[in-house]
C-alpha positions as CSV (number, residue, x, y, z in Angstrom):
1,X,35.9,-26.4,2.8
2,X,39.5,-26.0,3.8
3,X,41.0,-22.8,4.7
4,X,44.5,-22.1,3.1
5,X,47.4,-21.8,5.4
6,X,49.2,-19.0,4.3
7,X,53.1,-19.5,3.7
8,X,54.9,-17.5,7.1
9,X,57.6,-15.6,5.2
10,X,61.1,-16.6,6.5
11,X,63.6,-14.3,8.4
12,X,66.6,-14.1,6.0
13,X,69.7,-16.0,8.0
14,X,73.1,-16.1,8.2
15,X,75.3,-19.2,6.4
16,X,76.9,-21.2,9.3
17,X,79.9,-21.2,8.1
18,X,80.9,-18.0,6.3
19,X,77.9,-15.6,7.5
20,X,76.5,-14.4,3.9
21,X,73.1,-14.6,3.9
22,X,71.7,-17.7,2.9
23,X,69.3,-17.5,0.0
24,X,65.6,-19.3,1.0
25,X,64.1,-21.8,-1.3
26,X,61.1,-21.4,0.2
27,X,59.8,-25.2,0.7
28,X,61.5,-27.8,3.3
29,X,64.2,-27.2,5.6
30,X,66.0,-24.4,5.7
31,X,69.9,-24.6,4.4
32,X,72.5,-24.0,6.8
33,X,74.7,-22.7,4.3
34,X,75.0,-20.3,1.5
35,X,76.7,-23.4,-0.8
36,X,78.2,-26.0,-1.1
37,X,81.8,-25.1,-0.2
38,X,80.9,-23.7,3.2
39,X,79.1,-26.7,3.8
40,X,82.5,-28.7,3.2
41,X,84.8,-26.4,5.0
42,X,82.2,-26.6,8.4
43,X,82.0,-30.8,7.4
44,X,86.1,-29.9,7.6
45,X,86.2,-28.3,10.8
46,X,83.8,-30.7,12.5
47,X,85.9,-33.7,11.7
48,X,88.9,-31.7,12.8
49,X,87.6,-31.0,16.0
50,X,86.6,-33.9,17.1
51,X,88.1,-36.0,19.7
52,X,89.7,-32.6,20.9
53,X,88.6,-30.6,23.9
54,X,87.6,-27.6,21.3
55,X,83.7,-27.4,21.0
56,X,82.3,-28.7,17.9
57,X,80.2,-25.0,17.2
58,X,83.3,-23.0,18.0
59,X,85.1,-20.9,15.4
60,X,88.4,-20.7,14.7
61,X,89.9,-18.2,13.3
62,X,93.0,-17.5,11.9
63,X,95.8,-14.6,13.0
64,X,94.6,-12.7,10.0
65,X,91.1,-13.7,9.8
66,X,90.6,-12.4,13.3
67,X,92.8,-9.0,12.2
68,X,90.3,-8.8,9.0
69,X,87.1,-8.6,11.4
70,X,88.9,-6.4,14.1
71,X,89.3,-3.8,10.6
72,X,85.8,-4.7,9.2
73,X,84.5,-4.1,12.9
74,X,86.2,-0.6,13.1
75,X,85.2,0.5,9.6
76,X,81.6,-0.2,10.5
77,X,82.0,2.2,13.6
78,X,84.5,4.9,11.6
79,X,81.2,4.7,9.4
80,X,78.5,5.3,12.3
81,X,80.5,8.1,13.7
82,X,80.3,9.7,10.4
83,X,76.3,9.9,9.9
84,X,76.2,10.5,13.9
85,X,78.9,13.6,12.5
86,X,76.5,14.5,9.7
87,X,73.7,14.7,11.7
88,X,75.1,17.1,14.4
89,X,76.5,19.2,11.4
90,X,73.0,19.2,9.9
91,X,73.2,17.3,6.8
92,X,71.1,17.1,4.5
93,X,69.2,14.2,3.4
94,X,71.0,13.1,0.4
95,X,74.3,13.3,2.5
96,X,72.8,11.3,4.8
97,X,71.1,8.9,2.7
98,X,75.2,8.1,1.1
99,X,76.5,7.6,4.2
100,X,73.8,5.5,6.1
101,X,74.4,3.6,2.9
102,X,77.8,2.9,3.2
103,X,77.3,2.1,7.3
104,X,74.9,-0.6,6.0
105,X,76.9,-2.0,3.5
106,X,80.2,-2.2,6.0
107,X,77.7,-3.6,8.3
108,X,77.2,-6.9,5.9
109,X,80.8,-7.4,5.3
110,X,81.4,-7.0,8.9
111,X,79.0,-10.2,9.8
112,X,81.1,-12.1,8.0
113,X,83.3,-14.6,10.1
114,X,85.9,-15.6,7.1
C-alpha cells in the first residue's frame, strides 16, 4: 500500500520579463512567463544582447520606462505614509482597511519592470 504524496502548493512568481504574476498550471515545469509575448520580447532581448559585454539577465530599460518605475515606486511610498498617517491619527478600521488596500494594489503595479 502506497502512501499519496501530497501536491506542495506553489509560491506564486513573478513573469521574467514583465513581472505580473505568472498563473501556475499546476503540473510540470513552472512557466517563466505570464504569456507568450513576454516570452518573445525576453527571446528579443537575449538575442540582442549577445555578443555584447551587457549580461544576458540584465534589464534594460528605457528613459521612460525607468521614469515610470521611479513614479510607481513613489506612489507606493506616498501610499505607506498615508496608513502610517492614519494610524497615528487613529483611524478607524474601515479607513484603514481602504488605504492598506490601495498600498497593496500600488505595490503590484510597482513590481512591474515594463
Amino acid at each position: 500500500m502506497s502512501i499519496p504524496v501530497a501536491r506542495l502548493a506553489r509560491r506564486p512568481h513573478a513573469c521574467q520579463w514583465c513581472g505580473r504574476q505568472v498563473p501556475d498550471n499546476g503540473v510540470g515545469r513552472r512557466r517563466q512567463y505570464c504569456r507568450q509575448s513576454c516570452r518573445q520580447r525576453a527571446y528579443e532581448h537575449r538575442t540582442t544582447v549577445r555578443g555584447t559585454s551587457i549580461p544576458s539577465d540584465a534589464v534594460v530599460l528605457s528613459a521612460s520606462e525607468a521614469s515610470a518605475l521611479v513614479d510607481r515606486a513613489f506612489e507606493v511610498r506616498c501610499a505607506a505614509e498615508d496608513v502610517a498617517t492614519a494610524i497615528a491619527e487613529g483611524a478607524n478600521g474601515g479607513e484603514l482597511r481602504e488605504l492598506v488596500d490601495s498600498l497593496v494594489s500600488l505595490a503590484k503595479e510597482a513590481e512591474r519592470l515594463r
